[in-house]
C-alpha positions in Angstrom: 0.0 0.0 0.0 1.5 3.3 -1.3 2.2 6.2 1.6 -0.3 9.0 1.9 1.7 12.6 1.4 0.3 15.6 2.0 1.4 19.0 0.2 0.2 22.3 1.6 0.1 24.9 -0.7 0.5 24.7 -5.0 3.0 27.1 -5.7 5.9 25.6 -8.2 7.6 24.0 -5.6 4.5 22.1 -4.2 3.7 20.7 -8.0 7.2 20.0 -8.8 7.2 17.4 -5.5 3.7 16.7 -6.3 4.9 15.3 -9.7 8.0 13.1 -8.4 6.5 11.9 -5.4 3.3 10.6 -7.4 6.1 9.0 -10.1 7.9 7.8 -7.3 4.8 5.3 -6.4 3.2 7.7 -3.1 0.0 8.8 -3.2 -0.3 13.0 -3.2 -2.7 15.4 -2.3 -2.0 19.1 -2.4 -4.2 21.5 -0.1 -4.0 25.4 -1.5 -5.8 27.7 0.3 -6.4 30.2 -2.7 -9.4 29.0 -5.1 -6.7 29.0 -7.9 -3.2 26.8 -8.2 0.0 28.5 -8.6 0.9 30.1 -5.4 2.4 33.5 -6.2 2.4 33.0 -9.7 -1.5 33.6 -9.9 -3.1 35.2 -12.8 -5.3 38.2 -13.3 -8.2 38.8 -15.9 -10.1 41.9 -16.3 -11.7 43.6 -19.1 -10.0 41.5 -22.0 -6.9 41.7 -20.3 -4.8 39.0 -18.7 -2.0 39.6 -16.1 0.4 37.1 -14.6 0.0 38.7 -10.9 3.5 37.2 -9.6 6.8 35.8 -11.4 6.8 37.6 -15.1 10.7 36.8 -16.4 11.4 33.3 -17.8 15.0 32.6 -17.1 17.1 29.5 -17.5 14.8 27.7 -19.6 17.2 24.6 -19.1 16.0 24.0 -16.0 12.3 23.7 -17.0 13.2 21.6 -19.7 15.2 19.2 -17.5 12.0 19.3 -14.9 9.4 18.2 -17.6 12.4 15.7 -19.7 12.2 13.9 -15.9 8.5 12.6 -16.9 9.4 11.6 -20.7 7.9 15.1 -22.0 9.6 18.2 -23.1 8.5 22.0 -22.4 6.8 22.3 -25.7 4.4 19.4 -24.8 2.6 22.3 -22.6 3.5 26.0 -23.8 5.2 27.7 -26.4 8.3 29.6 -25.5 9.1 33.3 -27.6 13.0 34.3 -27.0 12.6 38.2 -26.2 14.9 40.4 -28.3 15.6 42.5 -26.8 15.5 40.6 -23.2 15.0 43.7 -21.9 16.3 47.6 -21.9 17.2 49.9 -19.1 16.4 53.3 -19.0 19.1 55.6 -17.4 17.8 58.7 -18.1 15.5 60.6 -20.2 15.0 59.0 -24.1 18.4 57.1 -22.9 18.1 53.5 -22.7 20.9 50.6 -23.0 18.8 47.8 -25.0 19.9 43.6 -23.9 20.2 41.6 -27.1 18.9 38.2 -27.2 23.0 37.9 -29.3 25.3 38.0 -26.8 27.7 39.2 -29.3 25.5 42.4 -30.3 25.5 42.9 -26.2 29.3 42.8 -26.5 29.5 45.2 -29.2 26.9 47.5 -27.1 29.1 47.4 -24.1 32.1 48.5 -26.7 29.9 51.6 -27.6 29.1 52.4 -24.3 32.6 52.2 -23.3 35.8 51.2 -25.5 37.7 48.1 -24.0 34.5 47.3 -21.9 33.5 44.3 -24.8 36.2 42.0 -24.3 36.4 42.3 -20.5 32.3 41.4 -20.3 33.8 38.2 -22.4 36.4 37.5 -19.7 33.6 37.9 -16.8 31.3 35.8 -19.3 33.8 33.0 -19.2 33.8 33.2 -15.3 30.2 32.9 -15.0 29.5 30.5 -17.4 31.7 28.1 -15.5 30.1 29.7 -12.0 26.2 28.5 -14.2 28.3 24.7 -15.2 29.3 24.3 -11.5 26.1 25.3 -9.8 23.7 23.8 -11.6 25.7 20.2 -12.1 27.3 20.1 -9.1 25.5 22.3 -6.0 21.8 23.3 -6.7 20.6 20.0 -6.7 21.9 19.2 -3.3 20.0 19.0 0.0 21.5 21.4 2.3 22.1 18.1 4.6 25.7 18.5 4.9 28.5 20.9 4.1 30.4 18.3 2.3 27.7 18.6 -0.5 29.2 21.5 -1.7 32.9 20.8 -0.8 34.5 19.2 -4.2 37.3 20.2 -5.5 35.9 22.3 -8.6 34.2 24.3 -5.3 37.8 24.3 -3.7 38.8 26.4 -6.8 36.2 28.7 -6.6 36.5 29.8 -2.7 37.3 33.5 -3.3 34.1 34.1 -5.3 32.3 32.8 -2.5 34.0 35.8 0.2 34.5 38.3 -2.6 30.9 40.3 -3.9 28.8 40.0 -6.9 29.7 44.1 -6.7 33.5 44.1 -6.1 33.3 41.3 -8.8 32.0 43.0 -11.6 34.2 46.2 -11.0 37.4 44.4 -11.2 35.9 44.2 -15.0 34.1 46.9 -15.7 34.4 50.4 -14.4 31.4 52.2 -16.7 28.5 53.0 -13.6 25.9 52.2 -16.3 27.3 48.8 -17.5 28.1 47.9 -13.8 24.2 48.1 -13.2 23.3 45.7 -16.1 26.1 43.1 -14.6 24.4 44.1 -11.1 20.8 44.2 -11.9 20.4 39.9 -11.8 20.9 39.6 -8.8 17.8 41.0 -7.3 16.1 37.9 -8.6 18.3 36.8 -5.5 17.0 38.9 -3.2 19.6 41.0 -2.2 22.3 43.6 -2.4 25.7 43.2 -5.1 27.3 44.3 -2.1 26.5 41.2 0.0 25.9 38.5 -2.8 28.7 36.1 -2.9 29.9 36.5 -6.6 29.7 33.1 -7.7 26.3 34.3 -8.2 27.2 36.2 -11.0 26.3 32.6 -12.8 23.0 34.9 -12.9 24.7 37.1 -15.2 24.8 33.4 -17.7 21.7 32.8 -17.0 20.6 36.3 -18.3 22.9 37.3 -21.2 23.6 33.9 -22.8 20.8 31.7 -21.9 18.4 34.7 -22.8 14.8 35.9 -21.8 12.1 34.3 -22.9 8.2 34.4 -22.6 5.2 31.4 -22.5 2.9 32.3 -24.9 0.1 33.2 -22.5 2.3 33.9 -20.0 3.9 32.3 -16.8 0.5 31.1 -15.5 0.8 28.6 -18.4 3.7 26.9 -16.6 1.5 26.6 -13.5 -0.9 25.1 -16.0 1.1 22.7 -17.3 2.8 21.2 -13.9 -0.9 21.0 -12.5 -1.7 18.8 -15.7 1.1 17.1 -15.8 1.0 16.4 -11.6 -2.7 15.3 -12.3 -1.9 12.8 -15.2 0.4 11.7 -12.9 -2.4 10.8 -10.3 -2.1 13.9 -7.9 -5.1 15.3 -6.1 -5.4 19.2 -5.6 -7.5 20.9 -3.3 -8.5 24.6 -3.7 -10.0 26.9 -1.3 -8.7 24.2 1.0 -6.8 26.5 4.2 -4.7 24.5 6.4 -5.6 25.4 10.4 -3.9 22.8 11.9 -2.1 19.4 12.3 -2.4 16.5 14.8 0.6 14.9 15.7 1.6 11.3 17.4 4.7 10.5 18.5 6.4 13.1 17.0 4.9 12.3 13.6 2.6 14.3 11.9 -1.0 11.7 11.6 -3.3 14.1 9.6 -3.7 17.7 8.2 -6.9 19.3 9.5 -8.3 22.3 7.0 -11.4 24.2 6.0 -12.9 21.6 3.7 -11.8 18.5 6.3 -9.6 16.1 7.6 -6.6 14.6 5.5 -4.5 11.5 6.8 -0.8 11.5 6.2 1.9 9.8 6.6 4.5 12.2 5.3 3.6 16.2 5.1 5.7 18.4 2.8 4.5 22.3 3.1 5.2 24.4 -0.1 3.4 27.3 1.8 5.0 30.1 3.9 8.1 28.3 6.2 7.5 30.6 9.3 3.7 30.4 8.6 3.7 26.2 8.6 5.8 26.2 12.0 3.2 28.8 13.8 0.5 26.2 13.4 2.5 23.4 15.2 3.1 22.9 18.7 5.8 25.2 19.7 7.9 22.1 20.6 7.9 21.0 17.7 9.0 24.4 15.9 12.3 24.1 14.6 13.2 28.3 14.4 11.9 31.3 16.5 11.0 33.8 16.4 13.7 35.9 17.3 15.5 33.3 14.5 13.4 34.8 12.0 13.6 38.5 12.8 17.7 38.3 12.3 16.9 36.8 8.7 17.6 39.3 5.8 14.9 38.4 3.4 14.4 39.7 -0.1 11.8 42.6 -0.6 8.5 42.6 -0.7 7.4 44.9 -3.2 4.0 47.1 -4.9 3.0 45.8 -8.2 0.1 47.4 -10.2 -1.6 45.6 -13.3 -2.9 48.3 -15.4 -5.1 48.5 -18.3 -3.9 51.3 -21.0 -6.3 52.6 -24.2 -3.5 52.8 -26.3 -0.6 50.8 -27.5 2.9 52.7 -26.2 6.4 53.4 -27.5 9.8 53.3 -26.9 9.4 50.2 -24.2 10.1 47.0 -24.8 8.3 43.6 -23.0 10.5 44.2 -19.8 11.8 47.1 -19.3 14.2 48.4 -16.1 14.2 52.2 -14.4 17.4 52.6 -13.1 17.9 56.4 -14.0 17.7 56.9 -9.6 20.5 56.3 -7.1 20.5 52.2 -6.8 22.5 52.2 -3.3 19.6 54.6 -1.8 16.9 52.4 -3.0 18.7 49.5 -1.7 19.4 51.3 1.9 15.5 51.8 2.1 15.0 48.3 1.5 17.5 46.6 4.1 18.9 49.1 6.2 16.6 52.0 6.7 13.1 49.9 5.9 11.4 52.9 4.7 10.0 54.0 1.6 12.4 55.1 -1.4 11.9 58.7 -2.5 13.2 57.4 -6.2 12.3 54.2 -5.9 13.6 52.0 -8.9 10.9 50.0 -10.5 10.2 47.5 -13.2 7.6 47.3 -16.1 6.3 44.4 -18.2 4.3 44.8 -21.4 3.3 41.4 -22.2 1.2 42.6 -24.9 4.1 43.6 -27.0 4.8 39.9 -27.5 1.5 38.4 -27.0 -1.3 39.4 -28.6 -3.6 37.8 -26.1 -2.1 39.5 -22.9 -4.8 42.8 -24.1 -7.6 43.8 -26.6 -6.0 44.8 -29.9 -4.7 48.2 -30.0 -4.2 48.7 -26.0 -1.3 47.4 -23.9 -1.3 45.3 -20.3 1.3 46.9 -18.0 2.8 45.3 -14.9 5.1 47.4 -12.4 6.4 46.1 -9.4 8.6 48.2 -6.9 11.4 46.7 -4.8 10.4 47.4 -0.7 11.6 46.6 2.1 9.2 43.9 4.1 6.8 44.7 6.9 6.4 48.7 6.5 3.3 50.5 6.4 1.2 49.8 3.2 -2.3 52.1 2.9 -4.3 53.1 -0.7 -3.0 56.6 0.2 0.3 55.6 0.0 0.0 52.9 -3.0 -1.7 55.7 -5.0 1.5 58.1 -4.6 3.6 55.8 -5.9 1.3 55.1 -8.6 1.5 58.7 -9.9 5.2 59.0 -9.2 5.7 55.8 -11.7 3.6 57.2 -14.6 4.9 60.5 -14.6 8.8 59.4 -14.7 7.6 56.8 -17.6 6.1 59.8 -19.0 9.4 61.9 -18.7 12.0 59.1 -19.5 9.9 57.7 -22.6 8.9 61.3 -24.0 4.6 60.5 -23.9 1.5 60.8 -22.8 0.9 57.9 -20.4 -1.4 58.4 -17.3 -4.1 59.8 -19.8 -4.5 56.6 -20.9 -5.0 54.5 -18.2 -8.3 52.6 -18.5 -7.8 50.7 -15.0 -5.5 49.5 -12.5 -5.4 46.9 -9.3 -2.6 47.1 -6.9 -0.8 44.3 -4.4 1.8 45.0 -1.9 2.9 43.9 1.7 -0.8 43.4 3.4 -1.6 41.5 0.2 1.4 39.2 0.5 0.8 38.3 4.1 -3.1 38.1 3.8 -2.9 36.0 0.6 0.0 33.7 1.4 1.1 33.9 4.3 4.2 35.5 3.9 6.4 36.3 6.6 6.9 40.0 6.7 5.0 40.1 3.2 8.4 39.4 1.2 7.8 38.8 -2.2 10.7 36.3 -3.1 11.9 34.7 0.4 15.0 34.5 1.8 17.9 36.7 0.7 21.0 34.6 -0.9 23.7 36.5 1.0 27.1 34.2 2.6 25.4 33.4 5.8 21.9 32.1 4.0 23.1 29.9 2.1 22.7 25.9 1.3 23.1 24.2 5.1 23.0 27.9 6.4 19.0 28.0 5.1 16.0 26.6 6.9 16.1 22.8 6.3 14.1 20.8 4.2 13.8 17.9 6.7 12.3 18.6 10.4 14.6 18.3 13.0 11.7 17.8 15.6 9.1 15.6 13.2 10.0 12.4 12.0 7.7 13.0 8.7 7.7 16.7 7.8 9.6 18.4 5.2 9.6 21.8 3.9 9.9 23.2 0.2 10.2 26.4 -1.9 12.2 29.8 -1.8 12.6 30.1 2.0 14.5 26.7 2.4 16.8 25.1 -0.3 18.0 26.4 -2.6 16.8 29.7 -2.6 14.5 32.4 -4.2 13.5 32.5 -7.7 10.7 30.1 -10.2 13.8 27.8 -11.3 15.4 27.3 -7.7 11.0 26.4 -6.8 11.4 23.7 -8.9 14.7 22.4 -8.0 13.6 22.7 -4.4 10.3 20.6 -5.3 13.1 17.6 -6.9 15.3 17.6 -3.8 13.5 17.3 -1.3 11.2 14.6 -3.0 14.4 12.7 -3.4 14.8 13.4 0.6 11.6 11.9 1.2 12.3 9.0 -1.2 15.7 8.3 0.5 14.0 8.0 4.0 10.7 6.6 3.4 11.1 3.3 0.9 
């Protein structure tokens, strides 16, 4: 008789162990406490406009690939993937923006325009990082945070400086242009923190972005949800919806059942994909691993204040991701994880999906997304939202040279109180735990309970850290955990 595991919560993590737990021969049911599957990755339609509410960039499409090639099928089998070319621009300043090819040799001959000499060092960093991308993701990623000696081999050995030295002292041994520093900077916020307390063999990021390239699912990244939930289902897997967790009986230190809003659900292994602090606060505190006071001293990556906006028109000089990075990066950063305050000139982000996808918006008006980095657990109000709201349209208006705000036909909003009402998120951060030195493989929360026999954790506050590709790595490993101590 196969085991009975429970998953809480259906975010990618969640469905990626869904899917090898139910191929490994158990028998899966996910609980999600939204009505929809997907976790942060969510969708939004309104008005003939559809908005993917969390994760919008599609990078390192390998490691999709090698999720689905796991099950016999291939990526293709469930989406179409369009290459964006350009990946993405950054605007600097006012009708002044640095374009990212989809050709890493037009990006090298962009970085010799921008500054002469600057091409053939972004090679020689390129070189570094690839082999950074070839050691992670071969030899380190995939590994369960159990032991240090996971990670200690002697390709690692070599590299033992790039985990003490920064991604930001890295990338100005090579290049001293401020503007060309940003775009060798800017990937690492998908890590959740600061260059200047990223280790720099991170800058395998910087692979990951430039040579691997950025790249959409036609219908955006709620069709990869779609896909792992069919997939997971073919495979057997039953999901709940609209299922919340309130608590969990345990017996001799094992967790027996999960107890939730539509009933009671045996187990005999539990893995939670939900919020990691969350999960614990709903045990007995004997059997909590971390405290409080553990997670307070945690840096976590931001939370942040996204819009989805409906605009009448279709608009210029943008591309499908675009970056605003004509402010002062260190300020923004010190609000976010010194300070914990507002920005004044906050950075932000915008994705048109509707310049690629013709279903993303009616024809002839464009679906906007913009999301500003914050810093978790500050005040969040409509008041506030709504200045920041203006502040964004008018520098789009200024940097872009048009008419923007005139045309906006409606927007929703979702920031900190959203992330902490709607998932549980500690602090409501956005992407989890920061990937600085000390938060690191065996330095994260664990994915095995050191107080239950049969509960495991999964997803971007445990191994191996924030980000959708690192989700689904996190859903393989600890499935293999669970498979190497429960057959």
């Amino acid at each position: 008789m196969s085991k009975k595991v429970v998953i809480v919560g259906a975010g990618f993590s969640s469905l990626a162990a869904a899917s090898y737990l139910a191929k490994y021969g158990f028998e899966v049911t996910v609980v999600e406490k939204n009505k929809e599957v997907g976790g942060r990755a969510r969708q939004l339609k309104k008005d003939g406009f559809t908005f993917d509410i969390g994760p919008t960039f599609y990078w390192m499409p390998d490691v999709f690939e090698k999720f689905f090639n796991d099950f016999g099928k291939t990526v293709s089998d469930y989406y179409e993937l369009i290459q964006l070319d350009p990946g993405y621009q950054i605007y600097f300043g006012e009708k002044y923006s640095i374009p990212v090819s989809a050709d890493f040799e037009k990006t090298l001959q962009t970085f010799e325009e921008v500054q002469k000499g600057s091409g053939p060092k972004l090679q020689k960093f390129m070189n570094v990082a690839e082999d950074n991308y070839n050691i992670a993701i071969k030899d380190l990623v995939y590994q369960p945070g159990e032991s240090l000696m996971e990670i200690v081999t002697p390709k690692t050995a070599l590299k033992l400086g790039s985990f003490i030295k920064t991604i930001k002292k890295d990338v100005g041994n090579y290049i001293d242009h401020p503007e060309l520093k940003q775009i060798l900077e800017f990937p690492v916020l998908f890590l959740g923190a600061k260059p200047s307390t990223t280790p720099s063999f991170y800058n395998f990021m910087n692979y990951a972005d430039l040579k691997l390239g950025t790249w959409h699912p036609r219908g955006g990244m709620y069709k990869v949800v779609e896909g792992m939930t069919k997939l997971a289902k073919d495979l057997g897997v039953k999901i709940e919806t609209g299922c919340e967790v309130k608590a969990f009986d345990i017996s001799q230190n094992e967790v027996v059942s999960v107890k939730t809003s539509n009933g009671t659900f045996e187990c005999d292994i539990l893995l939670s994909g939900a919020d990691y602090h969350h999960t614990e606060q709903l045990l007995p505190e004997v059997f909590r691993q971390y405290s409080q006071n553990y997670w307070s001293k945690k840096t976590f990556a931001p939370s942040a204040l996204l819009f989805y906006v409906g605009f009448d028109k279709k608009l210029q000089n943008l591309t499908h991701h675009t970056l605003f990075f004509d402010t002062d990066f260190e300020k923004h950063a010190e609000c976010i994880y010194d300070s914990k305050s507002w920005p004044d000139e906050p950075l932000f982000y915008a994705s048109f999906p509707s310049m690629t996808d013709a279903d993303a918006a009616p024809e002839g008006q464009e679906a906007g997304i913009f999301l500003i980095p914050l810093a978790t657990d500050i005040e969040d109000t409509p008041e506030i939202r709504e200045k920041y709201f203006d502040l964004i349209l008018d520098r789009i208006e200024r940097l872009t040279d048009q008419k923007v705000a005139d045309h906006v036909l409606f927007k929703e909003s979702f920031c900190i109180n959203d992330f902490k009402s709607e998932y549980n998120s500690y602090g409501g951060n956005a992407y989890g735990l920061a990937n600085t030195l000390l938060q690191t493989h065996i330095l994260r929360p664990r994915l095995k309970s050191k107080k239950l026999k049969n509960m495991y954790f999964t997803g971007q506050l445990t191994v191996p850290g924030p980000g959708v590709p690192p989700s689904l790595i996190s859903g393989k490993i600890v499935s293999d955990l669970i498979l190497k101590y429960h057959l």
